[in-house]
Every structure is written in structure tokens, then in C-alpha cells.
N, CA, C and O atoms as a GROMACS GRO file, in nm:
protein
  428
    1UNK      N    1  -3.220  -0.443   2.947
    1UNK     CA    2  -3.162  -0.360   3.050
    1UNK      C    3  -3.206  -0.408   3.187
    1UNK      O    4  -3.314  -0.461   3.214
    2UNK      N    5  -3.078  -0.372   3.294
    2UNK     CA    6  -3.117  -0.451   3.458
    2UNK      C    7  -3.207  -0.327   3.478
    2UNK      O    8  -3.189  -0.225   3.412
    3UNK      N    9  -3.301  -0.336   3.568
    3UNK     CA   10  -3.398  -0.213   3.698
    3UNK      C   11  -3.271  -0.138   3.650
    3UNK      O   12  -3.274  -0.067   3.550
    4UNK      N   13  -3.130  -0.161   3.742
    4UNK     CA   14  -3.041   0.010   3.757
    4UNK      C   15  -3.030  -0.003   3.670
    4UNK      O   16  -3.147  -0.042   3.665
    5UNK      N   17  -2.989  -0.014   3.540
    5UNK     CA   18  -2.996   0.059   3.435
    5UNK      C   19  -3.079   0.134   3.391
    5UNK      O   20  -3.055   0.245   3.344
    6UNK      N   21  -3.203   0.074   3.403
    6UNK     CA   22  -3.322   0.142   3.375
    6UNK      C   23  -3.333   0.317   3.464
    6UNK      O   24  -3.323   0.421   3.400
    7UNK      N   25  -3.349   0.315   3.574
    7UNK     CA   26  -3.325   0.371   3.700
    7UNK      C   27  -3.219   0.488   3.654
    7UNK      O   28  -3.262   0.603   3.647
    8UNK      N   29  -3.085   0.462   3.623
    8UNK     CA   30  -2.968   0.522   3.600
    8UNK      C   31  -3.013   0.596   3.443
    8UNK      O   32  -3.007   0.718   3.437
    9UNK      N   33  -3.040   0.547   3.364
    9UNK     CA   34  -3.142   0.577   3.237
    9UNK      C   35  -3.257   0.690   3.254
    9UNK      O   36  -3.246   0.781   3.172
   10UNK      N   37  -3.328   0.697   3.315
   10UNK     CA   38  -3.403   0.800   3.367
   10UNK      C   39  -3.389   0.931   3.444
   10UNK      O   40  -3.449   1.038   3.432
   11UNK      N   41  -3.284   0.888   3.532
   11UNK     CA   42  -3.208   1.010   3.613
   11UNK      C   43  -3.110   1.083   3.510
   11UNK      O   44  -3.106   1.205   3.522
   12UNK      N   45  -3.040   1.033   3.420
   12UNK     CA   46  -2.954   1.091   3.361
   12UNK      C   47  -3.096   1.174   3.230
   12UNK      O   48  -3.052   1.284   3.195
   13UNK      N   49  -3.176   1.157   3.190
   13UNK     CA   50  -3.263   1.220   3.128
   13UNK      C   51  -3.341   1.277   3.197
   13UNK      O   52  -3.420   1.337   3.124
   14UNK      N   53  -3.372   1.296   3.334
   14UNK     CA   54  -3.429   1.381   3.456
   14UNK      C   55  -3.343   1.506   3.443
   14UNK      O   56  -3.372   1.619   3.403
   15UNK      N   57  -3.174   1.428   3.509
   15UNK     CA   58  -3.106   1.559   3.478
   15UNK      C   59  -3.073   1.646   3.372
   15UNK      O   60  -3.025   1.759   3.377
   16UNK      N   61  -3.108   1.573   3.269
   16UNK     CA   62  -3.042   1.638   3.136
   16UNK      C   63  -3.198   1.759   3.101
   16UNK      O   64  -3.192   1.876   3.062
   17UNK      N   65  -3.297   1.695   3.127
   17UNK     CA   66  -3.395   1.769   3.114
   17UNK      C   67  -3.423   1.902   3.201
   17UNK      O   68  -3.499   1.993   3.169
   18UNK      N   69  -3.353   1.893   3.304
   18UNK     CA   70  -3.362   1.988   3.450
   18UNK      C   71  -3.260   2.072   3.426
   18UNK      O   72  -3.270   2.185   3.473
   19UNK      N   73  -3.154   2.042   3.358
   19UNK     CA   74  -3.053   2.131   3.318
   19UNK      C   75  -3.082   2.196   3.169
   19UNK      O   76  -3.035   2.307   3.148
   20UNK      N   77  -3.141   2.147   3.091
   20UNK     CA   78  -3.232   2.252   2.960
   20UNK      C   79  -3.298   2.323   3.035
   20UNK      O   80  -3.274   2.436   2.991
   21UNK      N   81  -3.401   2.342   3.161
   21UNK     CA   82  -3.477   2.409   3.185
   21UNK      C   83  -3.423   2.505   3.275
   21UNK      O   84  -3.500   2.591   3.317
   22UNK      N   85  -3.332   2.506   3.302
   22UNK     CA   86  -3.318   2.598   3.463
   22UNK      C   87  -3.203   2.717   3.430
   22UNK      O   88  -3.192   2.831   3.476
   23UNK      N   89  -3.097   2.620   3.299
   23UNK     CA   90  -2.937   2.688   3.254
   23UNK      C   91  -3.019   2.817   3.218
   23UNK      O   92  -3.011   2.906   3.302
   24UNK      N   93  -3.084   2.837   3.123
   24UNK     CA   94  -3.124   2.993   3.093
   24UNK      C   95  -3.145   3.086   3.234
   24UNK      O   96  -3.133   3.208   3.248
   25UNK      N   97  -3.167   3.018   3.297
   25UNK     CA   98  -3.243   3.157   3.434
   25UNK      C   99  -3.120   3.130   3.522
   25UNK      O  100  -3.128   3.198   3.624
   26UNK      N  101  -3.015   3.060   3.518
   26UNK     CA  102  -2.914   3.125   3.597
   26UNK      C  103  -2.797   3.112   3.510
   26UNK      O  104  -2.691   3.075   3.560
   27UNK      N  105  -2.808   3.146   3.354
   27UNK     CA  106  -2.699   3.242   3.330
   27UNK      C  107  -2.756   3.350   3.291
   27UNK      O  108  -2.680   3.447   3.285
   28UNK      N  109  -2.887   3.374   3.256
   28UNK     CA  110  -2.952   3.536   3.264
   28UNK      C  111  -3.024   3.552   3.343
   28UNK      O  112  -3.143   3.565   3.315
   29UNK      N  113  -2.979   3.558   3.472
   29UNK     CA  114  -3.083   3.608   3.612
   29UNK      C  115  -3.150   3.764   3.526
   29UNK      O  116  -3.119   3.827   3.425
   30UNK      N  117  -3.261   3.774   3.639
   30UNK     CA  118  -3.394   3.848   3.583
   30UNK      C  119  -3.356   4.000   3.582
   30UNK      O  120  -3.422   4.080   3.516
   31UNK      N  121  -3.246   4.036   3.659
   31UNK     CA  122  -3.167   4.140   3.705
   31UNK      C  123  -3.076   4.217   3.527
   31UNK      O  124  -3.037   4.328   3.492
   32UNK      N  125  -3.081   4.108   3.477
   32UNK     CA  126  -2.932   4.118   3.417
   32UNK      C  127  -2.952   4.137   3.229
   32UNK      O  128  -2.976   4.035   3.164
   33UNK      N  129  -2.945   4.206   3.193
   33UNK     CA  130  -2.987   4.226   2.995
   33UNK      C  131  -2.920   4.111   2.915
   33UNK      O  132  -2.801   4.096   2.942
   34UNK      N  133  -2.958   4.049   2.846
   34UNK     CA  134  -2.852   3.941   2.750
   34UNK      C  135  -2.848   3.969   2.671
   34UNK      O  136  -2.930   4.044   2.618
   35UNK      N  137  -2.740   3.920   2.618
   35UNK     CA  138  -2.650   3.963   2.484
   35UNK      C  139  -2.694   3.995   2.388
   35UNK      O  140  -2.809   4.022   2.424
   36UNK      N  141  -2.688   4.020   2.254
   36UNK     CA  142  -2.760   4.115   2.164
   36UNK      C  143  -2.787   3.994   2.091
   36UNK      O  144  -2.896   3.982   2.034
   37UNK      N  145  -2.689   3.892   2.086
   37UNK     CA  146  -2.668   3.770   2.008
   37UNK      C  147  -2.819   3.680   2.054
   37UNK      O  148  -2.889   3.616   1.975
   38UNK      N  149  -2.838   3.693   2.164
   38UNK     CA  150  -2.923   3.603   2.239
   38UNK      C  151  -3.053   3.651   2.233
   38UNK      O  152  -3.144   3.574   2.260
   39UNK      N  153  -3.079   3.784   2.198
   39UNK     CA  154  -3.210   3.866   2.190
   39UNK      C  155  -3.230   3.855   2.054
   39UNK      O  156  -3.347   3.850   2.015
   40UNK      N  157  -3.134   3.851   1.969
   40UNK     CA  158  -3.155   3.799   1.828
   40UNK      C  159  -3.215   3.691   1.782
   40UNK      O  160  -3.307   3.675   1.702
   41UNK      N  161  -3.130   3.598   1.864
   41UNK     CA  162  -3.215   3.455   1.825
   41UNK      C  163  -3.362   3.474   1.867
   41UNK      O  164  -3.457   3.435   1.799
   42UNK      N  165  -3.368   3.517   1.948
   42UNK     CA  166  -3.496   3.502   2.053
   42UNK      C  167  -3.635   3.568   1.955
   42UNK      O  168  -3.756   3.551   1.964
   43UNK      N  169  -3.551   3.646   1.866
   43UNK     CA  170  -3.658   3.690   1.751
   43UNK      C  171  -3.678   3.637   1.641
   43UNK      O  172  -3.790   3.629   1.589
   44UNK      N  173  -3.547   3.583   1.579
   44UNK     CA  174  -3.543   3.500   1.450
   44UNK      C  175  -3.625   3.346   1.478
   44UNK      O  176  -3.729   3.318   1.418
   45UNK      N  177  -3.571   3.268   1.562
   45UNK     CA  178  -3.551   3.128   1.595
   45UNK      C  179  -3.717   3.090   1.616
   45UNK      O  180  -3.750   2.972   1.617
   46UNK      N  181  -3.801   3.181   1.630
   46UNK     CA  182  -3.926   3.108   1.617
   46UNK      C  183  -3.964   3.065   1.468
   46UNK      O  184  -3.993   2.958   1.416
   47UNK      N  185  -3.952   3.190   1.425
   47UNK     CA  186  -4.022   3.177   1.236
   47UNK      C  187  -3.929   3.086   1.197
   47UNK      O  188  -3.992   2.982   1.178
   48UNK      N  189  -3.809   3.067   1.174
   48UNK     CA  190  -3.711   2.947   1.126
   48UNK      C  191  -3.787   2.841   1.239
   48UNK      O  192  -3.722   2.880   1.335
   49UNK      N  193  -3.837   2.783   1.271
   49UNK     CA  194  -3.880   2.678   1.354
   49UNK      C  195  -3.984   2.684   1.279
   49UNK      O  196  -3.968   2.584   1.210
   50UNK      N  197  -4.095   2.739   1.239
   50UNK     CA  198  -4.189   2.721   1.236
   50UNK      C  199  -4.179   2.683   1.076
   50UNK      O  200  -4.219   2.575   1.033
   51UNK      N  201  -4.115   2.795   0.986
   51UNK     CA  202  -4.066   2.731   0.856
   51UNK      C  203  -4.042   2.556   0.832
   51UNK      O  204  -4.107   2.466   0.779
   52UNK      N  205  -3.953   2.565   0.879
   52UNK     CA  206  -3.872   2.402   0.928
   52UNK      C  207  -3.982   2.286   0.955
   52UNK      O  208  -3.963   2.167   0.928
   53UNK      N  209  -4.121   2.351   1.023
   53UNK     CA  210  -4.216   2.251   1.073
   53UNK      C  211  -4.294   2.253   0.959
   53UNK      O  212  -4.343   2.145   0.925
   54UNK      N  213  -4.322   2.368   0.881
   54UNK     CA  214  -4.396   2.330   0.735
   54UNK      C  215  -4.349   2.289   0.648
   54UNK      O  216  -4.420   2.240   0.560
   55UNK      N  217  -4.191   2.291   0.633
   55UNK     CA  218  -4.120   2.237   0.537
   55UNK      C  219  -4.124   2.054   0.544
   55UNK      O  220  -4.139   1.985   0.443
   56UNK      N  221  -4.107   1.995   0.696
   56UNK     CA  222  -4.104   1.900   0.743
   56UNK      C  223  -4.232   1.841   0.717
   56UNK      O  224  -4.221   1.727   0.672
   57UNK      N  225  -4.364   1.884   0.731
   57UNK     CA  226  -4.505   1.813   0.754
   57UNK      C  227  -4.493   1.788   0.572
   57UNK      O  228  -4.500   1.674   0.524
   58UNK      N  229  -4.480   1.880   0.508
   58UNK     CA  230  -4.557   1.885   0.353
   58UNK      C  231  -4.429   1.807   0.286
   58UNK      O  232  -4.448   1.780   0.167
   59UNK      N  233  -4.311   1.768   0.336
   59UNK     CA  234  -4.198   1.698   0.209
   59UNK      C  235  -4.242   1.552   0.221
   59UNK      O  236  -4.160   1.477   0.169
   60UNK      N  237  -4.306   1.516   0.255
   60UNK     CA  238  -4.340   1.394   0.174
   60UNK      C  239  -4.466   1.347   0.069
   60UNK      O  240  -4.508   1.251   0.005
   61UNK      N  241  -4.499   1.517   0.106
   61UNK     CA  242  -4.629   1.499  -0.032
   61UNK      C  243  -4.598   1.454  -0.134
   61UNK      O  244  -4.489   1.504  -0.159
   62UNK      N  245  -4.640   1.357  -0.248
   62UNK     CA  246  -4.661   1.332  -0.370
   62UNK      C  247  -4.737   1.428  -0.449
   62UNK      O  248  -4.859   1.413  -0.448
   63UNK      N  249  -4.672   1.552  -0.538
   63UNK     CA  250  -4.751   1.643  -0.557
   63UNK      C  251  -4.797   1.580  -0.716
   63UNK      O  252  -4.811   1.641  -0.822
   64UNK      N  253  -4.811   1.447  -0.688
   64UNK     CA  254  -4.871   1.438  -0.824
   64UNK      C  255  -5.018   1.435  -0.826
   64UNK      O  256  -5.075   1.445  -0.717
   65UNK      N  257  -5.097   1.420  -0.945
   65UNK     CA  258  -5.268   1.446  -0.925
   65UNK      C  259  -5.283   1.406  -0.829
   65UNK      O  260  -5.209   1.312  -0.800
   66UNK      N  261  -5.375   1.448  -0.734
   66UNK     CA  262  -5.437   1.427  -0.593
   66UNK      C  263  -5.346   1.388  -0.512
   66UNK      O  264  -5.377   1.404  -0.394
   67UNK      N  265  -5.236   1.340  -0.532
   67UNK     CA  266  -5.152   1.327  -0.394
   67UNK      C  267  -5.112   1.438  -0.261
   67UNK      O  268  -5.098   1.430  -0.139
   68UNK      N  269  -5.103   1.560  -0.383
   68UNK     CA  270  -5.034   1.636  -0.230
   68UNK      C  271  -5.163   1.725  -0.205
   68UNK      O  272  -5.147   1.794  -0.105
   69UNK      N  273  -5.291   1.744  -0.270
   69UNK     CA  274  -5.408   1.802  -0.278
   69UNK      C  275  -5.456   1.845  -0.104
   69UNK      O  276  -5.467   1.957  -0.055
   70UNK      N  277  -5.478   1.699  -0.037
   70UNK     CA  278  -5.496   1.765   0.125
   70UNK      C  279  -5.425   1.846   0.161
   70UNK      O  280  -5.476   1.945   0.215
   71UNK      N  281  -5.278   1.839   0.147
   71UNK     CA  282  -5.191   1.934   0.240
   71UNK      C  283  -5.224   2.064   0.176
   71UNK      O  284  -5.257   2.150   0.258
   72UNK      N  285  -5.223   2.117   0.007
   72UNK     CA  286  -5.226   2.222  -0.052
   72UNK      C  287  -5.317   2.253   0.047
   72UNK      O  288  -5.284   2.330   0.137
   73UNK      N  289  -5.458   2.188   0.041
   73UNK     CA  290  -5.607   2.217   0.076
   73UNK      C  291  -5.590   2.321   0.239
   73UNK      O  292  -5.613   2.442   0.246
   74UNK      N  293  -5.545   2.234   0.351
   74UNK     CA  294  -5.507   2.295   0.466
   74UNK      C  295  -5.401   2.413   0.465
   74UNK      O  296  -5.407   2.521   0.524
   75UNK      N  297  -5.288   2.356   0.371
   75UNK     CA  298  -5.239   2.494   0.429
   75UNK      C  299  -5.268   2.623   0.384
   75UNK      O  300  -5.222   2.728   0.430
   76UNK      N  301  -5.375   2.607   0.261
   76UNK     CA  302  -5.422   2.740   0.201
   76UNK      C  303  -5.499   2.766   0.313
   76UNK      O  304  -5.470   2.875   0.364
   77UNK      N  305  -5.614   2.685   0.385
   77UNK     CA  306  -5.673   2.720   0.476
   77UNK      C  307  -5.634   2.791   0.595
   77UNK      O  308  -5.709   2.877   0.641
   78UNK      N  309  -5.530   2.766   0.646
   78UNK     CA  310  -5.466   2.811   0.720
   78UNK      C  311  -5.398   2.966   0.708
   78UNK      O  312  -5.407   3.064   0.781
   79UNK      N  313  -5.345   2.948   0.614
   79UNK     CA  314  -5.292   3.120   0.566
   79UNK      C  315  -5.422   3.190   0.560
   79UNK      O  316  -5.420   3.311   0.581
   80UNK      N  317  -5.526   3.138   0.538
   80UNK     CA  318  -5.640   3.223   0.475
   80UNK      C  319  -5.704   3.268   0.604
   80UNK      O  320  -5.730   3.383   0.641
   81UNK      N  321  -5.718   3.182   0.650
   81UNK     CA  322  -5.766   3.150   0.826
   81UNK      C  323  -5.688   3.232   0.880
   81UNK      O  324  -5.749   3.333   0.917
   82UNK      N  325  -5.566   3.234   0.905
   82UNK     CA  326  -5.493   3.308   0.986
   82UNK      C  327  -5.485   3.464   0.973
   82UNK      O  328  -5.500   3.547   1.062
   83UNK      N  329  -5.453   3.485   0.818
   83UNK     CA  330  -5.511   3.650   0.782
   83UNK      C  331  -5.637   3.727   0.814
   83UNK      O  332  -5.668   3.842   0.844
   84UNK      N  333  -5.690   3.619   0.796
   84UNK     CA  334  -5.852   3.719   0.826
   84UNK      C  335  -5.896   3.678   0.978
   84UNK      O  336  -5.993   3.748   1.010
   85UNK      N  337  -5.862   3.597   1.076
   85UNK     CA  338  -5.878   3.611   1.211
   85UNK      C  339  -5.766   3.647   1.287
   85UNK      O  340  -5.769   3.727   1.381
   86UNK      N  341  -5.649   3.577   1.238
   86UNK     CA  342  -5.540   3.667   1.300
   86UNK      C  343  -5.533   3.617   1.465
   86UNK      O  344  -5.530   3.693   1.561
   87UNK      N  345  -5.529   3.448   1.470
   87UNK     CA  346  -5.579   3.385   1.581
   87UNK      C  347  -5.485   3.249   1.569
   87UNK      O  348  -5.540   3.145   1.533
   88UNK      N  349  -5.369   3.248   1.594
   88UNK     CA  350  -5.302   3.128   1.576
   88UNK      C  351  -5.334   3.018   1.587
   88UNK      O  352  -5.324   2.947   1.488
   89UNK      N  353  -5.384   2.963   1.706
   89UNK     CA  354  -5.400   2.840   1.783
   89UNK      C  355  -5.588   2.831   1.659
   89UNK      O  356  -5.591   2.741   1.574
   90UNK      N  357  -5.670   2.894   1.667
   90UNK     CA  358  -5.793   2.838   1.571
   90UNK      C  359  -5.735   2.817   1.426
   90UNK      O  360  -5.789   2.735   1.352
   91UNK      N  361  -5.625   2.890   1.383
   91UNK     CA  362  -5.562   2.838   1.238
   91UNK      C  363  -5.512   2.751   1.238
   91UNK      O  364  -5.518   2.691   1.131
   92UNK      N  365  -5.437   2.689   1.344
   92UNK     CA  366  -5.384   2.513   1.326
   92UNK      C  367  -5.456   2.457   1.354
   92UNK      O  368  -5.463   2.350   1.293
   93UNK      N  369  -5.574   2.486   1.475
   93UNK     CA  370  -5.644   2.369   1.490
   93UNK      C  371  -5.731   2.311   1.378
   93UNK      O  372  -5.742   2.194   1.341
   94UNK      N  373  -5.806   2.452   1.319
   94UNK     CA  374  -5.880   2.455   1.208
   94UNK      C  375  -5.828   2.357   1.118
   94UNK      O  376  -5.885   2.254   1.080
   95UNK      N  377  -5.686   2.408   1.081
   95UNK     CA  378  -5.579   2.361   0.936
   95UNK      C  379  -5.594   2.171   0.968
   95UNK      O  380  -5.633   2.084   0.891
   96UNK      N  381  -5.553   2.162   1.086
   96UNK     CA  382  -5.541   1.988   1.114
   96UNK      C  383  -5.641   1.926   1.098
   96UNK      O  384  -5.634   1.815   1.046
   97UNK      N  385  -5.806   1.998   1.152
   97UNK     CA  386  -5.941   1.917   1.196
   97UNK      C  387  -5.967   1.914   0.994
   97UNK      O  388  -6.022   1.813   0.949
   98UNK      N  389  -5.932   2.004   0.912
   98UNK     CA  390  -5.978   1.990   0.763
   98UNK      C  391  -5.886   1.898   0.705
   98UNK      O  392  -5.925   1.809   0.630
   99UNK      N  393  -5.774   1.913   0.732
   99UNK     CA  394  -5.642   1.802   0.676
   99UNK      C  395  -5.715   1.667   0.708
   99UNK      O  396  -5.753   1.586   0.624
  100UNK      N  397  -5.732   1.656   0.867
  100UNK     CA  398  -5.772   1.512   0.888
  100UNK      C  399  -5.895   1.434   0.796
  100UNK      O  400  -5.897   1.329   0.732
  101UNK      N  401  -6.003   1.548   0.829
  101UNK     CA  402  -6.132   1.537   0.798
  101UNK      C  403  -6.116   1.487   0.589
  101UNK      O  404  -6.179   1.397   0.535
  102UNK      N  405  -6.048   1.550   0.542
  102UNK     CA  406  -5.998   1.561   0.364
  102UNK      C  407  -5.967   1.363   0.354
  102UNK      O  408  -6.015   1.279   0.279
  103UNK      N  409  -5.866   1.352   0.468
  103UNK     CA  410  -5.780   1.224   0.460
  103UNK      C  411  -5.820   1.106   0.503
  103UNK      O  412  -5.779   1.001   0.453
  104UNK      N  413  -5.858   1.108   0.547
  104UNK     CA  414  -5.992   0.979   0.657
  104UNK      C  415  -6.131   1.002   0.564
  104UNK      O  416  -6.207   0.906   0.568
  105UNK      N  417  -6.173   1.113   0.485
  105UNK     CA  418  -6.267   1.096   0.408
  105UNK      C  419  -6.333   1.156   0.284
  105UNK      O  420  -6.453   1.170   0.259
  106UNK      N  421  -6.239   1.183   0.222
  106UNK     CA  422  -6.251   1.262   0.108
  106UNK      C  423  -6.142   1.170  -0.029
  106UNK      O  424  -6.185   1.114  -0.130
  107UNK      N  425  -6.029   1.180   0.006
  107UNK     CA  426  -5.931   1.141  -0.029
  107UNK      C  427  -5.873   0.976   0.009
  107UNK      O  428  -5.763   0.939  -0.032
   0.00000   0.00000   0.00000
């Protein structure tokens, strides 16, 4: 690619990025209630995201002997972790620092 391409390449992902961020607050100025449709998602669309991200990390486990064992290992930790502190951000961090720690030296 020439500089302007490059250049022209960046602005068009400047703008594309500036227009994800801004379209929500001026088609629902702060004044104004949104749609029932839009308050819906706004409740569903995390847990389906977050589903989607555990479904995504753990499908390439090999759940054969010891293959998928780390991931079981963390994400029990994590549910377990998360119930009894009830602290999001120390349950993933926790869940990742034991995943890693299992995989780099256990496994």
C-alpha cells in the first residue's frame, strides 16, 4: 500500500470507529426513553456475550484424558469463586492466573 492509502485506510477506520461511538447518544439523546426493543437487548445481550465467550475459549478443548482438564479446572474455579465472593473482575482474574499457572506448569 502507497502512504495515501495507508492514510485513507486509517481515517476511514477513525471514522467508522467515531460513528460506533457517538450514533447511540444522538439517536437516544439523554432527554429521550428508548424503545422497549432497545432496553431489551440492553438486558439480554450481555449474558449471550458472555455465554458466546465461554463457549468460544473452551471449544477447542480435547476433552479427552487430561486434555480439556485445565479449562474444566478454571472454570470450576471461577463459578466457585464467583458464588462465594460475588466479585467479577477477582473471578476472571483468579480463573486466568490458575488456567495459566495449570498450563505453563502443571500440564
Amino acid at each position: 500500500m502507497t502512504t495515501s492509502q495507508q492514510i485513507i485506510t486509517v481515517l476511514i477506520v477513525v471514522l467508522g470507529t467515531m460513528l460506533t461511538r457517538f450514533l447511540p447518544f444522538l439517536i437516544f439523546p439523554e432527554g429521550k426513553t428508548p424503545p422497549r426493543s432497545i432496553l431489551y437487548l440492553g438486558t439480554v445481550l450481555p449474558y449471550a456475550v458472555i455465554g458466546l465467550l465461554v463457549v468460544y475459549c473452551i471449544k477447542d478443548a480435547l476433552w479427552e484424558p487430561f486434555h480439556g482438564l485445565p479449562e474444566a479446572i478454571a472454570v470450576s474455579s471461577i463459578i466457585i469463586l464467583h458464588k462465594w465472593k460475588k466479585n467479577t473482575l477477582l473471578s476472571i482474574g483468579a480463573g486466568t492466573v490458575l488456567y495459566m499457572a495449570l498450563v505453563q506448569s502443571v500440564f
